[in-house]
N, C-alpha and C positions, 0 to 999 in steps of 0.2 A: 709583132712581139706579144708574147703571151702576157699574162698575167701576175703569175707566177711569179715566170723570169723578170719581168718589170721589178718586181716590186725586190726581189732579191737581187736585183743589181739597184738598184735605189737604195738598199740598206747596208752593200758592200762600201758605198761611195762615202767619199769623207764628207764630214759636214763641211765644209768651206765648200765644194767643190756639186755640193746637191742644187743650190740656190740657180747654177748655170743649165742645169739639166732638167732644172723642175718643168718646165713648157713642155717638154718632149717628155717624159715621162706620163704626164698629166694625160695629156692627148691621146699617149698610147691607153691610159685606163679607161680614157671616155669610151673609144671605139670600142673596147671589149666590154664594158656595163650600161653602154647606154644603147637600147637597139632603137629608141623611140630618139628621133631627130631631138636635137636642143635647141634649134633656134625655131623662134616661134612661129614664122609664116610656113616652115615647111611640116611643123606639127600639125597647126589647120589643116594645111591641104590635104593632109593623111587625113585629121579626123573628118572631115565635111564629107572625103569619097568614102570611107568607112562606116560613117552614122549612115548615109543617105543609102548604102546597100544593105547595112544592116537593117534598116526600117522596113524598107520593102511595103510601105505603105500599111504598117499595120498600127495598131494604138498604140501611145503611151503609157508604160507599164503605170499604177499607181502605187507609186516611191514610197510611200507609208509604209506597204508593206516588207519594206527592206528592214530587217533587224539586223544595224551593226553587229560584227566581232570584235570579241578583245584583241587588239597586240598587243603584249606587253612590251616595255621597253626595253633594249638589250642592259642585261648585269657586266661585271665586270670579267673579261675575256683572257681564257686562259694564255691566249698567245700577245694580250699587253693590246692596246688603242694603237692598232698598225696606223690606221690615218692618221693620227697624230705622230708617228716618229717619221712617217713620211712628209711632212706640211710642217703643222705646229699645234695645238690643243686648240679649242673652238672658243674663242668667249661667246657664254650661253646669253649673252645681254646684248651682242651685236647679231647674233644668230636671231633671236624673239625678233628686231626690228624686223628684219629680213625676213623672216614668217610672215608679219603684219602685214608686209608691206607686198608679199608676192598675194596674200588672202585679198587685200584692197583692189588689184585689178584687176580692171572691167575685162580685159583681155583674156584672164585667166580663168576668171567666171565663165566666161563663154565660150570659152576651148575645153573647160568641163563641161559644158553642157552637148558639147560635142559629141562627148563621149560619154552620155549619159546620165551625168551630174547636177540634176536640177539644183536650184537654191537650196533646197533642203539636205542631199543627199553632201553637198559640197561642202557646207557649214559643216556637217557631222565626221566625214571625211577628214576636215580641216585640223577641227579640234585634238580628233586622234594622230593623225599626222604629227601638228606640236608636241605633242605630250609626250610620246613617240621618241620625238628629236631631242626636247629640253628633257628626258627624263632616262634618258639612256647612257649609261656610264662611257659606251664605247658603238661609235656608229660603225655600219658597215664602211669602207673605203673608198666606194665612189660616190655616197653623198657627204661624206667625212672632207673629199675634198674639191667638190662640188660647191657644198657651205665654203669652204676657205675660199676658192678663186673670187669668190661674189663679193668676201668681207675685202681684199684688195681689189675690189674691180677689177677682176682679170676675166668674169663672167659676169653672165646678166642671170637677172633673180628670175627670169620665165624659164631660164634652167633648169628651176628644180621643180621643173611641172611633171615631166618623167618619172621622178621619183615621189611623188604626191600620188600620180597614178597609180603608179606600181601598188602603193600605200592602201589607196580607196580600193581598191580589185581584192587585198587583202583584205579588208574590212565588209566591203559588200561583194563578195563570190559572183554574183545573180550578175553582176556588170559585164565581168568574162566570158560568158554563156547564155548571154539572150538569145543569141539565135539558137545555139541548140534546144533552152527551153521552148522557147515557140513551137519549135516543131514537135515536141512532145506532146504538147497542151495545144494542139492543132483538132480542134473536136468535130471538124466540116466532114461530110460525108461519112456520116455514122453505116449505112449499110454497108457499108465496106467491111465494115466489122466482122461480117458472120458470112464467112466465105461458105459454109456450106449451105445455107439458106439462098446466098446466089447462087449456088452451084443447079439450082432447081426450078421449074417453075409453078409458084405458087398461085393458089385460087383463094382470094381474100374477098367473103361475108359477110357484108356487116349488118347484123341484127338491129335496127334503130325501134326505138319505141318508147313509150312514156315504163314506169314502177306499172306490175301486174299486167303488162301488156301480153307475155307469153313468149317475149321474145326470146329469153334464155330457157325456157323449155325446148323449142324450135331446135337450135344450137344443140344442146344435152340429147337429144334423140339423134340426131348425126353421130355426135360422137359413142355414144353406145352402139350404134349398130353399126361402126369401123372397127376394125382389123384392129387398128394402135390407135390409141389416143392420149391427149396431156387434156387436162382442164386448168386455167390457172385464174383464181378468184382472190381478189383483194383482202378476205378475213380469214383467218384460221378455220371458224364457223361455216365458212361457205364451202369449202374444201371439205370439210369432215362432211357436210350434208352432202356434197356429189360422191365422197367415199362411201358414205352408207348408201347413196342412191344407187350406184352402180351394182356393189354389189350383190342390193338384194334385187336388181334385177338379173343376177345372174353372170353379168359380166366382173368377170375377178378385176379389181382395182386397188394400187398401193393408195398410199398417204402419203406425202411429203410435207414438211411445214419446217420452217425454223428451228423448232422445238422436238420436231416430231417423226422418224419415219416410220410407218410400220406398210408391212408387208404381206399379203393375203397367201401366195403357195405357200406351202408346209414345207419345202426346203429352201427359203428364203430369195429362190430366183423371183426375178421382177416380173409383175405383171405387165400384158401389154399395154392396160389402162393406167393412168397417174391423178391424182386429183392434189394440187398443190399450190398454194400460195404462190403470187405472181414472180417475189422474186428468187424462188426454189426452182423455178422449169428451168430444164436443160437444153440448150441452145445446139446440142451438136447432137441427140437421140433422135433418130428420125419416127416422126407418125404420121400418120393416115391423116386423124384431125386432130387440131388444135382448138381449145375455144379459150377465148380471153376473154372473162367481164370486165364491166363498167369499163370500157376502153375510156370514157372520158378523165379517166382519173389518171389520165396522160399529161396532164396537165396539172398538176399536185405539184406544188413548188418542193415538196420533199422527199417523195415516192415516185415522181411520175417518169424519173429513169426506168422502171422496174416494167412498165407497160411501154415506151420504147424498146426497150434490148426484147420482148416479147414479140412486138410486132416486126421487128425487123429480122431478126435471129429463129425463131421459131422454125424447125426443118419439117415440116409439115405440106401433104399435095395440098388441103384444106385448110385454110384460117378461119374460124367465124368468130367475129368481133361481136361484142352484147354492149348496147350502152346508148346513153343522149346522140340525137344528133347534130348537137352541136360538134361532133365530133368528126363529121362526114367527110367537109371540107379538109377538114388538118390527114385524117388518115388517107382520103386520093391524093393528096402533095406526096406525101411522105411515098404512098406505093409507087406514084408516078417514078419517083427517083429510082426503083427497083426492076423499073419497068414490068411491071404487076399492076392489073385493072382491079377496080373493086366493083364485086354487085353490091346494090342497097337493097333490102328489103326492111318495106315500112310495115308495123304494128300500131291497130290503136287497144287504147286501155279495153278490158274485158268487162268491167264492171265500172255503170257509173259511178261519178262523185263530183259532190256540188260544198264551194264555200254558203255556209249560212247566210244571214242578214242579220242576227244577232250573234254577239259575244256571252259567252259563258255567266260572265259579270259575279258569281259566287260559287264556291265547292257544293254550296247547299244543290245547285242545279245538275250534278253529276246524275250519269245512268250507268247502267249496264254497259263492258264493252267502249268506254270513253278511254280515251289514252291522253294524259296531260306531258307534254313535253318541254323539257327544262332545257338549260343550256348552262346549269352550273348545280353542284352536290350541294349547295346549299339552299338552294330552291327544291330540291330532290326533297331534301329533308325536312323544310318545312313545308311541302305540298304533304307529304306521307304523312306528318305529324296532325295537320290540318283535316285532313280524310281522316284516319284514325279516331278522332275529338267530337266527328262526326257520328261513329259509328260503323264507319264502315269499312275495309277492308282492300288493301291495295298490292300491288306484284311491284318492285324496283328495280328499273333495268339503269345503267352509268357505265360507261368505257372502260374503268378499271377494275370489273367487277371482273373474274375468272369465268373462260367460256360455259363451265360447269352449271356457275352458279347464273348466269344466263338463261342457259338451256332451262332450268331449275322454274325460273322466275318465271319465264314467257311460257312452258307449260300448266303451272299452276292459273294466273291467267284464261289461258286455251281451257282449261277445265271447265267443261258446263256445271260439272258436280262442285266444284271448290265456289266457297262464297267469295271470295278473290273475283270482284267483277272490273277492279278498275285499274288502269299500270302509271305510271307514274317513271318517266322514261329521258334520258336525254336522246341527243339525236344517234347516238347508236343504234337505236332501231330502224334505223336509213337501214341496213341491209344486215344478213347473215342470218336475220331469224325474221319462221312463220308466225304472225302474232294475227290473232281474229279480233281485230280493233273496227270498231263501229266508227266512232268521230276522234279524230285528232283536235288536241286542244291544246294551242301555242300556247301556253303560257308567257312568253317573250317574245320579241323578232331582233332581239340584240344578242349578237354572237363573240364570243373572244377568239381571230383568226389569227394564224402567223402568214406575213406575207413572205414573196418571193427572196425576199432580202431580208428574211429572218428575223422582220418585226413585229412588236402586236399589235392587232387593230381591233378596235369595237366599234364593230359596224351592223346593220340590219343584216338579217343573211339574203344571201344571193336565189335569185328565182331557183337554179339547177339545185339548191339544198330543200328549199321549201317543197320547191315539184315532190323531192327524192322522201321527204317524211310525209308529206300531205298524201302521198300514194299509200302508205301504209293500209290506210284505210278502205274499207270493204273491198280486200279481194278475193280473188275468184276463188279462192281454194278453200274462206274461211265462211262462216255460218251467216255474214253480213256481206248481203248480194250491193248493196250499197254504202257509200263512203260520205262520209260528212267532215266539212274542217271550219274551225272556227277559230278566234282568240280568247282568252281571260277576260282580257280588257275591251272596251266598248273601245277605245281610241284606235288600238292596236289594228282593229279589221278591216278598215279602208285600206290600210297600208298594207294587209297582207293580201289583199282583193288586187293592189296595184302591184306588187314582189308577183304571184303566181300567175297573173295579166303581161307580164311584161317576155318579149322574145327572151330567147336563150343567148345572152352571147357565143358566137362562135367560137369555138377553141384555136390561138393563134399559134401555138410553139409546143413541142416536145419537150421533155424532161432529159436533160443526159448527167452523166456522174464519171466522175474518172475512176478507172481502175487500179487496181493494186498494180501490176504491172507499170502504167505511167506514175505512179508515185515513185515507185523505187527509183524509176530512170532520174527521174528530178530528184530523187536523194541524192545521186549519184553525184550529181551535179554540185549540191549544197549539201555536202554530208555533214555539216556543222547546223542544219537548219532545224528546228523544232517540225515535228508532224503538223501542227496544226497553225504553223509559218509556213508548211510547205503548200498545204490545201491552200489557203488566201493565195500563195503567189500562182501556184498553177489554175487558179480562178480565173486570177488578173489577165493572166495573160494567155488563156483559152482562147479559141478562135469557134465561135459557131455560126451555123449556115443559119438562114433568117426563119424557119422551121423546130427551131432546137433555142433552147435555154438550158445553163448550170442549174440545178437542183442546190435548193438553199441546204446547206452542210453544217449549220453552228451545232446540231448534235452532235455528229463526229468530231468536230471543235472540239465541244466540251468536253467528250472522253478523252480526245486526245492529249487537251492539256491536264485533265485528271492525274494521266498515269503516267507523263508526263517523264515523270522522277524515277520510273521504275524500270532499270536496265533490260530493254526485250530489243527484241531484232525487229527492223520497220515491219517485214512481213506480220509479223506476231501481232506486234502493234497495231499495224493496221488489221486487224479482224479483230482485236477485241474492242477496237473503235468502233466497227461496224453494230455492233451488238445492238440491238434494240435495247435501249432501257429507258426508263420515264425519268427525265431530270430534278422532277420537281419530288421526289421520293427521298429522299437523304440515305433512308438505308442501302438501299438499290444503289445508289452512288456509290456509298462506302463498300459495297459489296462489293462491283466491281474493281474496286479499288483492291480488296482485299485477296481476290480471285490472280488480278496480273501479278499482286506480291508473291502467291505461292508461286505461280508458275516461276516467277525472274528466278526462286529459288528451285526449280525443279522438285516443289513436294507436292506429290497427286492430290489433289482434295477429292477423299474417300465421303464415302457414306456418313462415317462417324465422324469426321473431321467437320462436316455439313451440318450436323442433327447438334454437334455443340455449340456451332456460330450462330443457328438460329434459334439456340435453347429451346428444342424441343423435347419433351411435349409442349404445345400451346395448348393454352386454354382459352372456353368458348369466352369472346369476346363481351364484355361487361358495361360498355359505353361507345359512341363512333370513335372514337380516336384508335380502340383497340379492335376496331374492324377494320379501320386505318392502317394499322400495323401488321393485320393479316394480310391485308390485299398487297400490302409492300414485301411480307415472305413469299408471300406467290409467286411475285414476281422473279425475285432473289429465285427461286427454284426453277422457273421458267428463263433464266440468264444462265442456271448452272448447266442445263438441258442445251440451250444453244450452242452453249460454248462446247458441249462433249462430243458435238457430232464432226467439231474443228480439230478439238484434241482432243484424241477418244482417250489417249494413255495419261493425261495428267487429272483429266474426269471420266474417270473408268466407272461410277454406276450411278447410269442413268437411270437403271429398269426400277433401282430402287429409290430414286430421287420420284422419279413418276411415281410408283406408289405411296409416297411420299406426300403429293402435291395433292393427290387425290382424296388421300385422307384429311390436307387441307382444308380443299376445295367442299369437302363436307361439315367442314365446323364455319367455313366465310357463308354457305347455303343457311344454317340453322341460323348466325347471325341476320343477314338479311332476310330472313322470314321472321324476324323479331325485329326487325330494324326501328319500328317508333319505340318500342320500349329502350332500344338503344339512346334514341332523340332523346325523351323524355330524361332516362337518368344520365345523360351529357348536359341537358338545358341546368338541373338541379344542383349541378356540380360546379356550373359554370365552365365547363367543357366546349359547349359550344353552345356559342350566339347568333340566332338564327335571323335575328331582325334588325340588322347592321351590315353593314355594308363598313371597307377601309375607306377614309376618307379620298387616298386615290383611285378606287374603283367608282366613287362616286362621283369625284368630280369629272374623271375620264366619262362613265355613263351620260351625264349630264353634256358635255360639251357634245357627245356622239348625238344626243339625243337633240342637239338643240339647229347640229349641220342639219341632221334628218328631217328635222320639222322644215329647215327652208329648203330641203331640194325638193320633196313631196309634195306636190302641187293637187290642191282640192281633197286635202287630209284633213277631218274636223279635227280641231284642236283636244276636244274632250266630249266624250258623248253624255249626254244632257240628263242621266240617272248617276254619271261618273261625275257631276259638276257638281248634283245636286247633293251629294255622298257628303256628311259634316263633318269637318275635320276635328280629328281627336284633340284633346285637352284645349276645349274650348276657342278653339280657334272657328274665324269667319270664313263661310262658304265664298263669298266676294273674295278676300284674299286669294284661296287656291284657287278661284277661276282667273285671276291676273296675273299669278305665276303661272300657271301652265301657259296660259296664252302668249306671255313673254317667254316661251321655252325654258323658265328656270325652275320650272317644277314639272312633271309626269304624271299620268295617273299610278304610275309602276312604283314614284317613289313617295305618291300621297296614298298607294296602297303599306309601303313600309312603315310609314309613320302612325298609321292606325295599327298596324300590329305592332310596334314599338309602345304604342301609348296604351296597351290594351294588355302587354307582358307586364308594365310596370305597374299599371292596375291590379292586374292577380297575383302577384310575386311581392306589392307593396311592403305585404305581412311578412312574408317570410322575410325579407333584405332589412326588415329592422330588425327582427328578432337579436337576441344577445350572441354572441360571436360571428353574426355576421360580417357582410360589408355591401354600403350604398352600391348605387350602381355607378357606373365608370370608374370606380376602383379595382386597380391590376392585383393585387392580392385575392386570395381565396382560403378559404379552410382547409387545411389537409386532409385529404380523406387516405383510410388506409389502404385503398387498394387504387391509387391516382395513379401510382406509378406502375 
């Protein structure tokens, strides 16, 4: 008997005469709305054979990231509380028991968990379930009289497990379709991917050799004298240097970058050469050769998909890999599986270079040709300030300086003619630019990293970083046939003598990243889920071969939940999530912020539309914060560029945003060749404070610094000119030799404190004067051009 008819021969019947027929009625509704058994042993035995094929032996998803949906509760129904004129109306205070009391048992706990219901998911489940029940003017009919047979015992309360289900599947979708997620998020056997790369059999290269060994020269003359070739190098820098290399040896070669195509024929066909950012090369263009740098940065918890989909994909007869060989190991696994052998060929360095036996120990000790290397813009700035005070004359190179203004800096430098004999550098100079540096000089061995799981750590840096800066120096190409490296600090040198002494770790796993394709299928699936609840769950429940690691995502996170609010199509979405941009930038956030608004609206952001959000003209930059604020339009311009080569029609010009960027990139050039004067009137303004540290950066430094002292074994505590150094405002030499020794003090931050006590010394006068203010007071004077 249908349904239908049920219930309109249940509503013909006289009421005296329903009470006899209500069993038979009832029974016919079960069979038509319940397809999940109601008694409870034969529920198990579904769920136990159900879970156990479903698992299939793979992990337990992690339930956290399940974000309930709302149901609301049913309003009141055009066609009247059918359940009730079939039954009777529900009291809602005998129903709540009957909730309680199905939530209380154990039996029921655990027939959810059958079906994928951990404590947590079950409780949440529950809650809404109630709420659900007691708050709904009119239930549907079969749990309408489901609840009644239970309130006369005419059923049992594990009854309304069925409909609790039903309930939770609505509230968590991801319950319904685990197995199809699985197979989507199934990441095992990556070569598979690039069936025309299997289609072929490849000859894989691999260049191993220490910084200036000539390994990637080697490679770069292969590829110039093939027929076709791709170059794919980890900076923008390194790419533009093999575009001008090739060319002006004659071989026509495009550009490709993120930001960037340009094109050498005069009727804009492609050449057969490519020189491009690793994750720019095209996976399905066949060439002759292939070169990939720094293959070890396969291993980058945030890039290092970019050099897997490279080395596996690449349609190339030739691969030549450039890079550590800690890398050897991981890429013969990886070819094995392709059934592709690899050659090795070893390089050693061209030009010696030897760690000192002394530290630097004062700026007074600089030469010709020294490069001091920072690991933080504000060490930058007070080393340049520091040189400067001296007299003398320094290049500033930092990660978010514009390629331009780069290039700019490390020429001026390379100048034998410019009095600019000293740089003053973070580890950006690990690669993409030739610099003729005599002796590298660590200023620090404490680095701020993110790990694989998108933490921060401050840690020493790793042998493979120290090797990749300590090579900088004396090579082969530059006027210093020898290299020299030392530290600042007398303490610091032992420990950098045991970092560049120590093997390489072997590189263990690959880098992989889900596609835009596998995103959408799991929208598909969870189309009510947030993008960056979709990323977590297809994380979760990934499957990779023991060669391969997820690639930490919380950037794309972060855009994702940025724009969150702004109606685009996941496609859309997901690429202007992909977008490079630096989080810690505010405008560059809002930018992209402001970028997805036009698009949701469909208005092109023109030329003009550009030149007024970033109230242009600028002017040349008057203190750091407002070189700050250039280096942040840079970027903003270098984000509108990306995104135009995605949608060419809603950022239609580019050509004039580049020229745009250029005339930039020559007022951020004029600022940093003035950069101390910059220090200077930010120190005066109270702009910035150069001899401070945040009390959590300090106390994080200090605890790093204090793991370090006990893993380092036959590290002198403090070298014995660093002991004998007297501590400013009167403080006892014995004291700081007891803190350092108890790892509660540094020579790095008994170097702070002498320039803390040495600012408020020269600055005494001026911080009393009449309208000023003491030190550690958050107010300042207005100046008029602050803002």
């Amino acid at each position: 008997m249908s349904f239908s008819r049920c219930a309109l021969l249940w509503a013909r019947l006289p009421a005296g005469r329903r009470a006899g027929h209500r069993a038979a009625v009832c029974s016919a509704l079960r069979a038509h709305v319940e397809p999940l058994p109601g008694a409870l042993g034969r529920v198990s035995a579904v769920a136990s054979s159900s879970s156990s094929s479903a698992s299939g032996g793979s992990k337990a998803p992690n339930t956290s990231l399940f974000v309930p949906l709302t149901v609301k509760p049913q309003g009141p129904s055009a066609d009247g509380d059918v359940g009730a004129e079939l039954t009777r109306p529900l009291d809602k205070n005998e129903v709540k028991k009957i909730l309680d009391k199905f939530y209380k048992r154990k039996e029921i706990q655990k027939l959810g968990a059958d079906y994928g219901l951990d404590a947590r998911l079950f409780h949440q489940a529950f809650i809404s379930f109630r709420n659900y029940i007691m708050q709904s003017h009119s239930l549907d009919v079969d749990i309408h009289i489901i609840l009644n047979d239970i309130c006369f015992s005419a059923a049992h309360v594990d009854d309304l497990f069925p409909f609790f289900l039903r309930h939770a599947k609505q509230i968590f979708p991801v319950l319904e379709c685990k197995d199809d997620l699985r197979k989507i998020s199934d990441l095992r056997i990556p070569p598979n991917w690039y069936p025309e790369a299997r289609a072929i059999q490849r000859k894989i290269i691999f260049h191993s050799g220490p910084t200036n060994s000539g390994k990637t020269y080697h490679a770069i003359q292969k590829y110039l004298s093939a027929k076709s070739g791709v170059y794919c190098g980890p900076l923008k820098l390194l790419a533009h240097e093999i575009f001008e290399k090739s060319n002006a040896a004659g071989v026509p070669c495009d550009l490709v970058t993120g930001e960037e195509r340009v094109t050498v024929e005069p009727d804009g066909k492609q050449a057969a050469h490519v020189a491009c950012t690793v994750e720019m090369c095209s996976v399905t263009t066949p060439y002759e050769v292939a070169v990939i740098d720094e293959i070890q940065m396969i291993k980058d918890p945030a890039r290092g998909w970019a050099w897997t989909r490279a080395l596996l994909g690449l349609c190339a007869e030739e691969v030549h890999l450039c890079g550590e060989s800690a890398a050897i190991d991981l890429v013969t696994e990886l070819m094995y599986t392709t059934g592709e052998e690899v050659e090795v060929r070893n390089y050693k360095r061209l030009t010696p270079i030897s760690v000192l036996d002394h530290a630097l120990e004062s700026l007074d000790n600089l030469r010709p040709g020294d490069c001091i290397v920072c690991f933080s813009k504000n060490d930058i700035y007070s080393v340049s300030r520091q040189i400067e005070i001296r007299g003398l004359e320094s290049a500033v190179i930092y990660g978010s300086l514009p390629p331009g203004t780069k290039l700019a800096q490390a020429k001026k430098f390379n100048d034998p003619d410019d009095p600019c004999k000293i740089l003053v550098a973070t580890d950006a100079i690990g690669m993409g630019l030739n610099l003729s540096i005599r002796r590298i000089i660590f200023y620090s061995l404490i680095k701020p990293t993110i790990n694989e799981k998108g933490e921060k750590e401050i840690e020493p840096i790793t042998t493979s970083q120290a090797l990749q800066i300590a090579g900088r120096a004396g090579r082969f190409s530059s006027k210093y046939k020898e290299g020299e490296v030392t530290t600042m600090n007398r303490e610091d040198l032992n420990l950098l003598k045991e970092i560049l002494n120590r093997p390489v770790d072997p590189i263990k796993a690959a880098g992989l990243h889900p596609t835009a394709e596998q995103i959408e299928m799991f929208a598909y699936h969870l189309p009510d889920t947030t993008l960056s609840n979709l990323i977590d769950i297809f994380v979760d429940f990934s499957q990779v071969d023991g060669q391969y690691f997820v690639c930490n995502m919380d950037d794309f996170k972060f855009s994702a939940e940025l724009i969150q609010h702004i109606p685009l199509s996941l496609r859309v979405r997901y690429v202007f999530c992909t977008a490079p941009i630096n989080k810690k930038q505010p405008f560059v956030c809002s930018s992209l912020l402001q970028f997805a608004r036009q698009y949701s609206r469909n208005e092109p952001l023109t030329f003009s539309w550009l030149r007024r959000y970033i109230k242009w003209p600028l002017l040349p930059p008057k203190n750091i914060k407002d070189l700050m604020d250039l280096e942040a339009v840079h970027d903003v311009l270098d984000l509108y560029l990306w995104l135009s080569y995605r949608f060419i029609d809603m950022f239609p010009d580019a050509s004039l945003i580049r020229d745009l960027q250029k005339e930039l990139d020559g007022i951020i050039q004029d600022g940093v060749h003035n950069i101390t004067k910059l220090i200077k009137i930010s120190e005066s303004h109270k702009l910035l404070n150069l001899e401070s540290l945040s009390a959590e950066n300090r106390s994080r430094l200090s605890g790093t610094l204090k793991s370090q002292a006990r893993r380092v074994r036959g590290t002198k505590t403090v070298g014995s000119k660093a002991a004998e150094t007297p501590v400013p405002n009167g403080g006892e030499k014995s004291l700081a030799s007891r803190l350092v020794q108890q790892g509660l003090l540094t020579a790095d931050m008994l170097k702070q404190l002498e320039k803390e006590w040495l600012t408020q010394r020269t600055d005494g006068k001026e911080r009393t004067e009449p309208g000023t203010y003491s030190k550690g007071t958050r107010r300042k004077k207005k100046e008029p051009d602050s803002d």
